[in-house]
C-alpha positions in Angstrom: 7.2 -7.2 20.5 9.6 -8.9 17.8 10.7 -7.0 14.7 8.9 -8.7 12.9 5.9 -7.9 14.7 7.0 -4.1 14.3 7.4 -4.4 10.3 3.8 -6.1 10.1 2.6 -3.5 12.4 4.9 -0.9 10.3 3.4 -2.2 6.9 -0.4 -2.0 8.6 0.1 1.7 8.9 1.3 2.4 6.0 -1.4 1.2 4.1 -4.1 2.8 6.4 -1.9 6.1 5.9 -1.7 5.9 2.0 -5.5 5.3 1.3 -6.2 8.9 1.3 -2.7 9.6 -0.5 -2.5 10.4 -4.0 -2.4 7.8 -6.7 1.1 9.2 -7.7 2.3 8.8 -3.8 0.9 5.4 -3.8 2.8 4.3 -6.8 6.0 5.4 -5.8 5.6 3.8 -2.1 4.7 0.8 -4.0 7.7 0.9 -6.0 9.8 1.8 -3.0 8.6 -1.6 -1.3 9.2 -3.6 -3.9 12.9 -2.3 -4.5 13.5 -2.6 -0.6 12.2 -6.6 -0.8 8.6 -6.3 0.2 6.2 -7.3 -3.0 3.5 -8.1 -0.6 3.1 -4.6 1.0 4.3 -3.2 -2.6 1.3 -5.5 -4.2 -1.6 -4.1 -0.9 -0.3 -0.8 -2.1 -1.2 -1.1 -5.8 -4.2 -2.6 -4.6 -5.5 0.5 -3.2 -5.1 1.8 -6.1 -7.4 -0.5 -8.2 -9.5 -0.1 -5.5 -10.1 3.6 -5.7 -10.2 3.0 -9.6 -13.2 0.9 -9.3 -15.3 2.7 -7.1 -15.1 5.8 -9.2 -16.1 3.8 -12.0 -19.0 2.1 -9.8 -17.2 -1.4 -9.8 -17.0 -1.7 -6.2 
């Protein structure tokens, strides 16, 4: 396996992982990713986010 194929993997994780985080922990991984050069995973992240937000609100 490469290391890039270990990031992706890495990354894939993650964002199973934080889906039953808390919006706050979210955020601040998201934020995290971004600083450390990753606004893809950093943009999935928020997504979950907006995600969660519009099923409460019956959106989705």
């Amino acid at each position: 396996m490469t290391n890039d194929a270990r990031i992706a993997l890495m990354q894939r994780l993650l964002v199973i992982a934080m889906r039953n985080a808390s919006v706050e922990a979210i955020c601040e991984a998201a934020a995290l990713s971004e600083e450390a050069g990753s606004p893809e995973l950093a943009a999935e992240l928020r997504g979950i986010v907006v995600n969660r937000d519009d099923a409460e609100l019956g959106l989705g």
